[in-house]
Each structure stands twice: as C-alpha cells, then as structure tokens.
C-alpha angles and dihedrals in degrees: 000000000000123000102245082241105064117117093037103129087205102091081208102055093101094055095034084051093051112022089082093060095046085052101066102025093253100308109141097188127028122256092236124064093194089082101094125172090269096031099130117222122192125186107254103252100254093020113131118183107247112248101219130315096061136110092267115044093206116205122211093279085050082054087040096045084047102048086044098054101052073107117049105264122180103244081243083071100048093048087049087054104052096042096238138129112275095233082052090053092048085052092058092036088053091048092042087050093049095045088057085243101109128017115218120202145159125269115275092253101057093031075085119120093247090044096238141121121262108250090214089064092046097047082054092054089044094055093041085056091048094056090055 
C-alpha cells in the first residue's frame, strides 16, 4: 500500500501538507471574525508567552506572532513573515488575543465612528500616486 504522498517531487509536502493542522490543534477557522487581512496586532508591553503550564500551551508560531509584533504588524504581514497561510495566522493571532498577550485592532482610519476612511488620507495617497 502506497502513502497517499508518494510521487510529490517536493521532499516537504508532507510537512507542508500537515504542519498547518498541528499548529492549531486541529482548528481550521479561528474562533474570532474581527482578524481581517490589515487588522493590526501589537505584543501587550509586559506581556511573556507562557512556557508551558499556562493556560495557553504556545507553540513556536505563538513565540514568533508574538516577537514580530512588538511593532504593530497587519495580520497579512505576519502571516507574510512567517511564511504561513493567512486563516493559520488568524488562528494564532486569535489564541495570542485571548490569552491578553497581543491587541488586535483595526487601522486608525476605519477605527472612525462612521467607519470610514478620512478623505483627507485618501486625497494624500491619491496625490502621492499621481506623482509617480
């Protein structure tokens, strides 16, 4: 009986097939639907990862979400960084905000009341494109 993997020419498509999954225990969507692709997340000032008996067991993405972030970063970016599938990085993002160790908020411009973008921001970015 043949593993359902032979034949792949790439030595790490097992593990790039699998790893996902043992990263978040299974989970296949995270558990909050505020993460969005520019949602930016930032580590909480005085905030360690537990190393092991804590509430959250974090694997070594939870350590890396959580040394990238010490700037604010989109969850697009962190996900760019450490090389993983955006719905994965959500996933750690969503374990790392419930555990009090990152915030995760929206950018400044739609964090607005009216949830929308301020003109004058736009009118800026619209100029800059033009002078390019």
């Amino acid at each position: 009986m043949r593993h359902w993997t032979e034949g792949f020419e790439d030595d790490d498509a097992e593990e790039s097939l699998v790893r996902p999954y043992t990263i978040t225990g299974g989970r296949t969507a995270p558990e909050r639907d505020d993460l969005a692709l520019i949602t930016l997340v930032t580590t909480v000032s005085g905030s360690f990862p537990e190393t092991g008996r804590g509430r959250l067991r974090m694997q070594p993405e939870h350590r890396a979400v959580f040394d990238l972030c010490k700037r604010p970063l989109a969850v697009a970016e962190v996900a760019a960084a450490l090389n993983l599938p955006v719905s994965v990085t959500k996933i750690l993002v969503g374990d790392l905000v419930e555990s009090g160790h990152v915030r995760a908020r929206p950018p400044l411009a739609f964090a607005r009341a009216g949830g929308l973008p301020d003109m004058a921001i736009l009118e800026a970015v619209r100029d800059g494109l033009r002078e390019l």
